[in-house]
Residue, then its C-alpha position, 0 to 999 in steps of 0.5 A: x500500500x506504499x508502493x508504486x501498484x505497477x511496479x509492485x503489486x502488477x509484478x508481484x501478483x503476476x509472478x506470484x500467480x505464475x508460481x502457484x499455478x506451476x507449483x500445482x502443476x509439479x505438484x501433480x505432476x512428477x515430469x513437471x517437477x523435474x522438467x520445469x523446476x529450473x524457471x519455476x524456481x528462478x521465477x522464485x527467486x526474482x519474486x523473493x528479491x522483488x517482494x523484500x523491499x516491500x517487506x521490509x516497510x511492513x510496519x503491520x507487524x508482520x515485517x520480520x515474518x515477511x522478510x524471513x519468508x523472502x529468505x526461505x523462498x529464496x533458499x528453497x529455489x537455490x536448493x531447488x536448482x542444486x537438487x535439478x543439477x544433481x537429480x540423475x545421481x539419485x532421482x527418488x532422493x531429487x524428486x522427493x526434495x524437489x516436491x518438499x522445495x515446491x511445497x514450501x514455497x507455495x506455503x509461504x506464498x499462500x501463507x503470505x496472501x493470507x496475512x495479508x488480507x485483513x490489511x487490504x479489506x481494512x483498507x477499503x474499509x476506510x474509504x470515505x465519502x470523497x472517494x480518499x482513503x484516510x491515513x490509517x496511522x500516523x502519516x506516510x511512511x518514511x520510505x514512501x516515494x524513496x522504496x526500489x519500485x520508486x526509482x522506475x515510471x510505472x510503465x515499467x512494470x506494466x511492461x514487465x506484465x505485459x512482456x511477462x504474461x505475454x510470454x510466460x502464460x500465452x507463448x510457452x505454452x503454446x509452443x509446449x503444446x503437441x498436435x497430431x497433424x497426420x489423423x490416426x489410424x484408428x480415425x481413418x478405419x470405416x467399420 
């Protein structure tokens, strides 16, 4: 809520859906676990980088949790790209850590939703007559305007989704997708 939207909330929910979305998909699905493991935890890690400044102005209470959050989601995705390189060693070992990475992460992202949901409903909640929002405390915070996401227009980050979902979710899996051309045998049979 003191951040630039675009640069933060735009990028980080686009990532942050992209990263649930993979992990549920590698969490049914153990060729999706392994084959898929290097993006989804360098998409982490951006994500852990990219929320921390916003963390770190939490001032609800919830800045160290958040902060350690940032740092544990980044470790896993390091693991997590160790366990990739060192996976045909011993795959039953990799793919059981592999699915302990995936499921720490998406349970500290969820998780982290979750804090933060009285926050965002509190915030509507204070929306008055003129259409402002009231100062929930006692002014802005002293990083307002001066955080990372400040030191870019918005338009950066509404490059980054365009440019992200665009690729990520339209063009990938467009070109992961296999068509039959020729028609099967079985098509072509007449009883």
């Amino acid at each position: 809520m003191r951040t630039p939207a675009c640069n933060f909330i735009l990028v980080h929910c686009t990532v942050g859906i992209t990263i649930l979305s993979m992990s549920v998909m590698a969490m049914t699905n153990r060729n999706f676990r392994k084959n898929y493991c290097v993006p989804f935890f360098a998409f982490t890690i951006f994500h852990s980088f990219q929320t921390a400044p916003a963390s770190w102005i939490n001032d609800a209470g919830f800045m160290p949790l958040f902060m350690v959050a940032c740092l544990l989601q980044g470790a896993m995705a390091v693991w997590g790209l160790q366990t990739r390189k060192t996976y045909d060693q011993d795959p039953a070992k990799a793919d059981k850590e592999l699915h302990l990475q995936y499921g720490v992460i998406t349970f500290i992202n969820a998780a982290a939703a979750f804090l933060e949901v009285p926050n965002i409903m509190k915030a509507f909640g204070h929306k008055n007559q003129t259409g402002e929002w009231n100062v929930i405390k006692e002014g802005p915070h002293d990083l307002y305007g001066n955080t990372p996401y400040d030191l870019f227009p918005e338009k950066v980050g509404v490059a980054f989704f365009v440019i992200f979902t665009t690729c990520v979710w339209f063009l990938w899996p467009l070109m992961l997708a296999k068509v039959d051309l020729l028609p099967s045998k079985k098509a072509t049979k007449v009883a």
